[in-house]
N, CA, C and O atoms as a GROMACS GRO file, in nm:
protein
  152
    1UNK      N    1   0.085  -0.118   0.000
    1UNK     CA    2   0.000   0.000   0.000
    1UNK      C    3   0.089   0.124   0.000
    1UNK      O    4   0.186   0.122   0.075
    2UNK      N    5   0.067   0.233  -0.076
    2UNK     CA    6   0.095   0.325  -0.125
    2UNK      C    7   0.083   0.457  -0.063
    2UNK      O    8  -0.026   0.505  -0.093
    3UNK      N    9   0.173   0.558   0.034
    3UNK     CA   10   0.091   0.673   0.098
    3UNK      C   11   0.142   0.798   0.037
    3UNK      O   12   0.262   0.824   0.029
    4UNK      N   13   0.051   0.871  -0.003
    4UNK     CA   14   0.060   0.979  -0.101
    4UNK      C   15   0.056   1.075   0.028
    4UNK      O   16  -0.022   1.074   0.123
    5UNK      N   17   0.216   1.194  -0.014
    5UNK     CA   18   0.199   1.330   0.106
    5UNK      C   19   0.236   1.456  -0.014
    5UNK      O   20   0.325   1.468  -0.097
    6UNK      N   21   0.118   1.538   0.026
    6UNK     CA   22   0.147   1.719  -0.006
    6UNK      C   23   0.257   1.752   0.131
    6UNK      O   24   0.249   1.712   0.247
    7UNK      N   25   0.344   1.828   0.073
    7UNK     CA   26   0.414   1.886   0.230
    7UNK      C   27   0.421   2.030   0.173
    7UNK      O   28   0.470   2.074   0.070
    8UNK      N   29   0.334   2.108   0.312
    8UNK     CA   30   0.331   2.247   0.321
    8UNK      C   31   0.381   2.278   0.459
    8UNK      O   32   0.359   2.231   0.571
    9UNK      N   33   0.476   2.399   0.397
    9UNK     CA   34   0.550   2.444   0.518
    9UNK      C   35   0.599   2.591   0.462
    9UNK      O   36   0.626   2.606   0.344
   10UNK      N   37   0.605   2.672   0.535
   10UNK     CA   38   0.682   2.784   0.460
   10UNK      C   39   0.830   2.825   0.495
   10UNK      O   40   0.890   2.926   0.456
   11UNK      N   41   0.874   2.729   0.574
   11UNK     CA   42   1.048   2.672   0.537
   11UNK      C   43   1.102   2.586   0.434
   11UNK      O   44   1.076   2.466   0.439
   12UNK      N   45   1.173   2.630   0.342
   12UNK     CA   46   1.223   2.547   0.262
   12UNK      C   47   1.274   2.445   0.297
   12UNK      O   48   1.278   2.332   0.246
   13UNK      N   49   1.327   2.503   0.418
   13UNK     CA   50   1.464   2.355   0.443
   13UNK      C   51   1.417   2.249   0.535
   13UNK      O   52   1.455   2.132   0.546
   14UNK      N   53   1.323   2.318   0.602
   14UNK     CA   54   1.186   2.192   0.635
   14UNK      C   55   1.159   2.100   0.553
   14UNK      O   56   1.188   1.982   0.568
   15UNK      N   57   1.086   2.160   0.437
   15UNK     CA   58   0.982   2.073   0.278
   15UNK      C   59   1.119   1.989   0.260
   15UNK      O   60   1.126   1.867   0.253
   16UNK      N   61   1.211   2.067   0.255
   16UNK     CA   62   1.352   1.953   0.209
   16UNK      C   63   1.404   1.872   0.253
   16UNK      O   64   1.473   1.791   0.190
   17UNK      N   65   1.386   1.871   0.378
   17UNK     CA   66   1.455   1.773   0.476
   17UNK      C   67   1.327   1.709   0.483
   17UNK      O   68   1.324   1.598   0.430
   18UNK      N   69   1.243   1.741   0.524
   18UNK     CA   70   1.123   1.637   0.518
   18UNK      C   71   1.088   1.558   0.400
   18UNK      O   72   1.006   1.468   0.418
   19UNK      N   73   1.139   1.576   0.272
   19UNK     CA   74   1.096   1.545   0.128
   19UNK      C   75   1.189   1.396   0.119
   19UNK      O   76   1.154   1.284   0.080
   20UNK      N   77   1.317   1.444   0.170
   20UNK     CA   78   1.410   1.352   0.197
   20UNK      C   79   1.389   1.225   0.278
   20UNK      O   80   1.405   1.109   0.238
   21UNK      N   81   1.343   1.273   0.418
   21UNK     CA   82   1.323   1.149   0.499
   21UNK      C   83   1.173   1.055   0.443
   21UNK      O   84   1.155   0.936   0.468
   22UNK      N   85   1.080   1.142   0.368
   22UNK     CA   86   0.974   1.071   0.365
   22UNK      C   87   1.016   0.995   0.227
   22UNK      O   88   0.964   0.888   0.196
   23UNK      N   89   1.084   1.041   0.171
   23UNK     CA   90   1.117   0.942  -0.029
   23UNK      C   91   1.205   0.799   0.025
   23UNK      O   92   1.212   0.688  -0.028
   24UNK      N   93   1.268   0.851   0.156
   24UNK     CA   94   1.387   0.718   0.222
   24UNK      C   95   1.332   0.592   0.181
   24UNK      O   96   1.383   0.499   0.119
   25UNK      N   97   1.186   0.613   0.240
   25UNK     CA   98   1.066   0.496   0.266
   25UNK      C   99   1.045   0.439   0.125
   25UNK      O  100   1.103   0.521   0.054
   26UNK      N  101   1.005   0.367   0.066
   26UNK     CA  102   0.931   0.286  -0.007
   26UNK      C  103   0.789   0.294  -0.048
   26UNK      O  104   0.737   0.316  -0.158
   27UNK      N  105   0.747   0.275   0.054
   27UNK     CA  106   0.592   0.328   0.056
   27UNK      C  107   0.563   0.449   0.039
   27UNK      O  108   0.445   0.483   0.028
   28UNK      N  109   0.662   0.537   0.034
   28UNK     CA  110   0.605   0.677   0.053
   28UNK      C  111   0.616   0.738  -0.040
   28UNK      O  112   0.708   0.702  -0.112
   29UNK      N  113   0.533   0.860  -0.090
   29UNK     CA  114   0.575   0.912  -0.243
   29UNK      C  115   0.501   1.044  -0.208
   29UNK      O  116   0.386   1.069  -0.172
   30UNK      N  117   0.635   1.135  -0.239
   30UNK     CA  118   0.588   1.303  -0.206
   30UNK      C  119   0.514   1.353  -0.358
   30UNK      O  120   0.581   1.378  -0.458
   31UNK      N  121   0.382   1.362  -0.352
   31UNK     CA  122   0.354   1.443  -0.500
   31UNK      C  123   0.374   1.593  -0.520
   31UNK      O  124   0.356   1.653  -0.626
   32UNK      N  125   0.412   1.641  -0.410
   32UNK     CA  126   0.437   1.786  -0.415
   32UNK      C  127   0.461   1.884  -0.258
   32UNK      O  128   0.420   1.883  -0.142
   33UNK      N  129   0.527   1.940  -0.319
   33UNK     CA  130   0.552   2.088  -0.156
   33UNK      C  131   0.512   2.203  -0.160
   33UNK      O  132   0.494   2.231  -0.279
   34UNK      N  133   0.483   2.300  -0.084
   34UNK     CA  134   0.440   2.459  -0.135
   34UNK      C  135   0.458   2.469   0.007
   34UNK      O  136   0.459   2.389   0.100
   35UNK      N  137   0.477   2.641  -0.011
   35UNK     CA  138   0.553   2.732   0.075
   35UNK      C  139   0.407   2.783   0.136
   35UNK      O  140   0.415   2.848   0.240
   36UNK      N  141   0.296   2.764   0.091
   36UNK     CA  142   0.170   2.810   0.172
   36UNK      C  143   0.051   2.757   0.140
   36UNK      O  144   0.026   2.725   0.024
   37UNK      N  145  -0.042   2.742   0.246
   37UNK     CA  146  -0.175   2.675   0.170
   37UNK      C  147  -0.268   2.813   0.143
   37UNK      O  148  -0.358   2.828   0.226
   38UNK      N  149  -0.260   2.892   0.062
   38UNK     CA  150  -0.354   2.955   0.054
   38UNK      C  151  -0.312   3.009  -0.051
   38UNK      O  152  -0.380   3.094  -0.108
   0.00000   0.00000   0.00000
């Protein structure tokens, strides 16, 4: 099973470091980041 993540943050180096640890995984697949939800 397959878990799809948006990562919003308005630190870059957050979305990045987080983009990183979550792709590590297998299961995990980032479809996208943005600096704001609105």
């Amino acid at each position: 099973m397959s878990i799809t993540v948006l990562l919003a943050d308005d630190h870059a180096v957050l979305r990045d470091g987080l983009r990183l640890l979550l792709e590590a995984h297998p299961d995990i697949k980032v479809v996208a980041d943005v600096a704001t939800g609105g």
